[in-house]
TORBA-904924 format. One record per residue (C-alpha): residue number from 0; x, z, y. Coordinates in Angstrom, 2 decimals, always signed. Layout:
N
   i       X       Z       Y
 NUM       X       Z       Y
...
//
This chain:
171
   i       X       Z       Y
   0   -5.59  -22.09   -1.26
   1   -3.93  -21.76   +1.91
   2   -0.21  -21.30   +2.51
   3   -0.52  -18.16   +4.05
   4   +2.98  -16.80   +3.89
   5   +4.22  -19.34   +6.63
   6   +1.21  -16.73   +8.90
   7   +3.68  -14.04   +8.80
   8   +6.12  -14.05  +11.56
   9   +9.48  -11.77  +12.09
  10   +9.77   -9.62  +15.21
  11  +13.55   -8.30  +15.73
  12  +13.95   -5.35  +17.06
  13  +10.15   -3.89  +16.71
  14   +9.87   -0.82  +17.04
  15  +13.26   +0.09  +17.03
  16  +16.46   -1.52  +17.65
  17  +17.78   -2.92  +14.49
  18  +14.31   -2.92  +12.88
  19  +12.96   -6.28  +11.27
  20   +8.89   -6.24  +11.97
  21   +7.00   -8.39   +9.73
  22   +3.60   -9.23  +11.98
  23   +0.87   -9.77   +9.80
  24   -1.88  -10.22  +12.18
  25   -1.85  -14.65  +12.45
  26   -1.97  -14.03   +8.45
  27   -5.36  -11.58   +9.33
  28   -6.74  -13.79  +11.48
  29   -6.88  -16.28   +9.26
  30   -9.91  -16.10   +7.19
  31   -8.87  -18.53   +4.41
  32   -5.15  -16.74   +4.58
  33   -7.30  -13.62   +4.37
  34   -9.13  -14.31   +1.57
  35   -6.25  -16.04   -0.33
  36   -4.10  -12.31   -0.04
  37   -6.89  -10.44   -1.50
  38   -7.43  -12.82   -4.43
  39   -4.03  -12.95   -5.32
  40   -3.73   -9.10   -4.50
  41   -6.63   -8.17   -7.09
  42   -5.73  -10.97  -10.00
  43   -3.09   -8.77  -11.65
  44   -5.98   -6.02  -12.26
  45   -8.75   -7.48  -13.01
  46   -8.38   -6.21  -16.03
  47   -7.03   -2.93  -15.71
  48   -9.04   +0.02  -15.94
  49   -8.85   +0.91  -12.30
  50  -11.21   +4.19  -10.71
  51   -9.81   +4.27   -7.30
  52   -7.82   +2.21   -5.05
  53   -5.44   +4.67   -2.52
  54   -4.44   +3.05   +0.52
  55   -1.86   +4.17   +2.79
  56   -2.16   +4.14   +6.17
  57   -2.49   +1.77   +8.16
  58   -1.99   -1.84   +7.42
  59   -2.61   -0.63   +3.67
  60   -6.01   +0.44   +4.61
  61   -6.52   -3.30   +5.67
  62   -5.68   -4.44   +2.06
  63   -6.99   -1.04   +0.08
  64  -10.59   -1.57   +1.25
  65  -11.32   -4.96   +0.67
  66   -8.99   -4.52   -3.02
  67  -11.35   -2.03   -4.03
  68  -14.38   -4.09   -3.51
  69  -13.12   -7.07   -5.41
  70  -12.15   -4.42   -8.25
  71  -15.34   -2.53   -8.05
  72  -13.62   +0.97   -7.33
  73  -13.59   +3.26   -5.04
  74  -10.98   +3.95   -1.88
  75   -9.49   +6.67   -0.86
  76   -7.56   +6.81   +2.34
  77   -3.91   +8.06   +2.28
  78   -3.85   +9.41   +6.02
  79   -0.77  +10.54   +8.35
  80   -1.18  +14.30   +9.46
  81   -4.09  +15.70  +11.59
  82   -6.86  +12.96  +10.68
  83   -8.50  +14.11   +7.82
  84  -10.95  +17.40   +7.78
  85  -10.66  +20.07   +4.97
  86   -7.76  +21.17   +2.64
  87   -5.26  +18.45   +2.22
  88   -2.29  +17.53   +0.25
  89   +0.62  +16.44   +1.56
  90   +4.34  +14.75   +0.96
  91   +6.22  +13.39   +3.26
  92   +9.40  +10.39   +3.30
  93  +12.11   +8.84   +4.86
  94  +11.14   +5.28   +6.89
  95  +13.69   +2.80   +8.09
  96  +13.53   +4.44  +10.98
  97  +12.78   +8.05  +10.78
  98  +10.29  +10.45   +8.88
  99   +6.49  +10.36   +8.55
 100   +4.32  +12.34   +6.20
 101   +1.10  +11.53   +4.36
 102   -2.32  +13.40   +3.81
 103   -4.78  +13.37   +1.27
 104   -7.80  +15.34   +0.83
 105   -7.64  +17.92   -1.69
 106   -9.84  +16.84   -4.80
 107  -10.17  +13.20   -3.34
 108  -10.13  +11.83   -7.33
 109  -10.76  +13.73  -10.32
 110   -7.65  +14.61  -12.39
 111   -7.17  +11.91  -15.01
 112   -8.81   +9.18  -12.56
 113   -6.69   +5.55  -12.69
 114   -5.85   +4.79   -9.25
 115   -4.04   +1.90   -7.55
 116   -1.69   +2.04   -4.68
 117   -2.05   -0.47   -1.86
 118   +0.36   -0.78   +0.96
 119   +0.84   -3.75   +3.26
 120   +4.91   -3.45   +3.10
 121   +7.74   -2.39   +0.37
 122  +11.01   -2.14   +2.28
 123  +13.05   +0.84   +1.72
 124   +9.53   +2.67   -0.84
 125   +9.51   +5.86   +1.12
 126   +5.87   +4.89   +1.91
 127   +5.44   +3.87   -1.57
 128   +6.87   +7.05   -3.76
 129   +5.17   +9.59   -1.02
 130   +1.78   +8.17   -2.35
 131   +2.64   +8.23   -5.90
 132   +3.59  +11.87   -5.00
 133   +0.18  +12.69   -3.50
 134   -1.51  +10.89   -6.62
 135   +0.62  +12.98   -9.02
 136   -0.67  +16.31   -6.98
 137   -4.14  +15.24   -7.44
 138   -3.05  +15.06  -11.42
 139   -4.43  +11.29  -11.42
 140   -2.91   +8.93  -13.58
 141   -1.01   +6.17  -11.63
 142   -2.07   +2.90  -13.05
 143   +0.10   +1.05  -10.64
 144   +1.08   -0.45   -7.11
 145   +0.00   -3.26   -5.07
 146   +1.81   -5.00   -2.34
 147   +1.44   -7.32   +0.30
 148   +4.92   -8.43   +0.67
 149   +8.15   -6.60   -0.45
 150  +11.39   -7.10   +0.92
 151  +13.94   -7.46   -1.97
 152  +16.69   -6.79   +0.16
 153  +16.03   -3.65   +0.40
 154  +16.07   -2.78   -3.12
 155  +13.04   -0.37   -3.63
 156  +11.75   -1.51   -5.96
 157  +14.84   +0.10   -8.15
 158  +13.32   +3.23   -6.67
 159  +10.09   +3.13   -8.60
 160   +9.55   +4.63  -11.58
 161   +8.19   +1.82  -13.51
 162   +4.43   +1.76  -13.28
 163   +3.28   -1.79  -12.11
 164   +4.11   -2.84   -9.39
 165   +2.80   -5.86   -7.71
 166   +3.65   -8.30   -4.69
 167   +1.87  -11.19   -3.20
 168   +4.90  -12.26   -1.68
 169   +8.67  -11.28   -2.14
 170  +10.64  -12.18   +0.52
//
């Protein structure tokens, strides 16, 4: 087991003034680091009935796919506007610094399918609550959340409704 939290550095001021930027990438390139994440991102559900894994873009898709083959589920991407073809759903949210909205593809999951969340980050849960939003239009049952890091500080977590939720590191 590697101690892959000291792989994650802080960059001040990225990409806005005043904005704390946790770089994940030494963590990445670190395929023992790598590997560690995943393992300890997927232990909590291992036994959790678990269809799909929904990862929001982007850094969560870097967590979401490989999550969903340790769990044996599918993935479905969670996209920002204009990248995905056919009807979508949408919801957008409030980010430390500004607004962004989130896409998913209309019947991506059956109603009543158990999905996961994945993100990389939970700092203020904008991110976070605009997928469960986007699950809850797609009438799937939200089974819970899964998170690379979260940033207590920032108390989103008193945001959430509940449902699991999961982080590798809390910081």
């Amino acid at each position: 087991m590697t101690d892959w939290p000291r792989l994650i550095r802080d960059i001040h001021d990225f990409p806005r003034p005043g904005v704390l930027f946790k770089d994940i990438m030494p963590m990445l390139a670190d395929a023992d680091a790598f590997a560690t994440v995943i393992d300890a991102l997927a232990a909590p559900w291992r036994d959790v009935p678990i269809d799909v894994v929904m990862a929001i873009e982007s850094r969560g898709f870097l967590f979401g796919a490989p999550l969903a083959r340790a769990l044996g589920t599918g993935l479905v991407p969670l996209r920002k506007p204009g990248k995905l073809p056919g009807p979508v759903l949408e919801a957008s949210y409030a980010l430390e610094y500004g607004q962004d909205t989130l896409q998913v593809q209309a019947g991506a999951v059956a109603p009543g399918a158990r999905v996961l969340l994945v993100d990389d980050v939970l700092a203020t849960g904008g991110t976070l609550l605009a997928a469960r939003e986007l699950a809850l239009q797609l009438q799937a049952e939200i089974t819970g959340a899964s998170v690379l890091m979260e940033i207590a500080a920032l108390g989103a977590r008193a945001r959430w409704d509940g449902t699991p939720l999961r982080a590798a590191l809390v910081v």
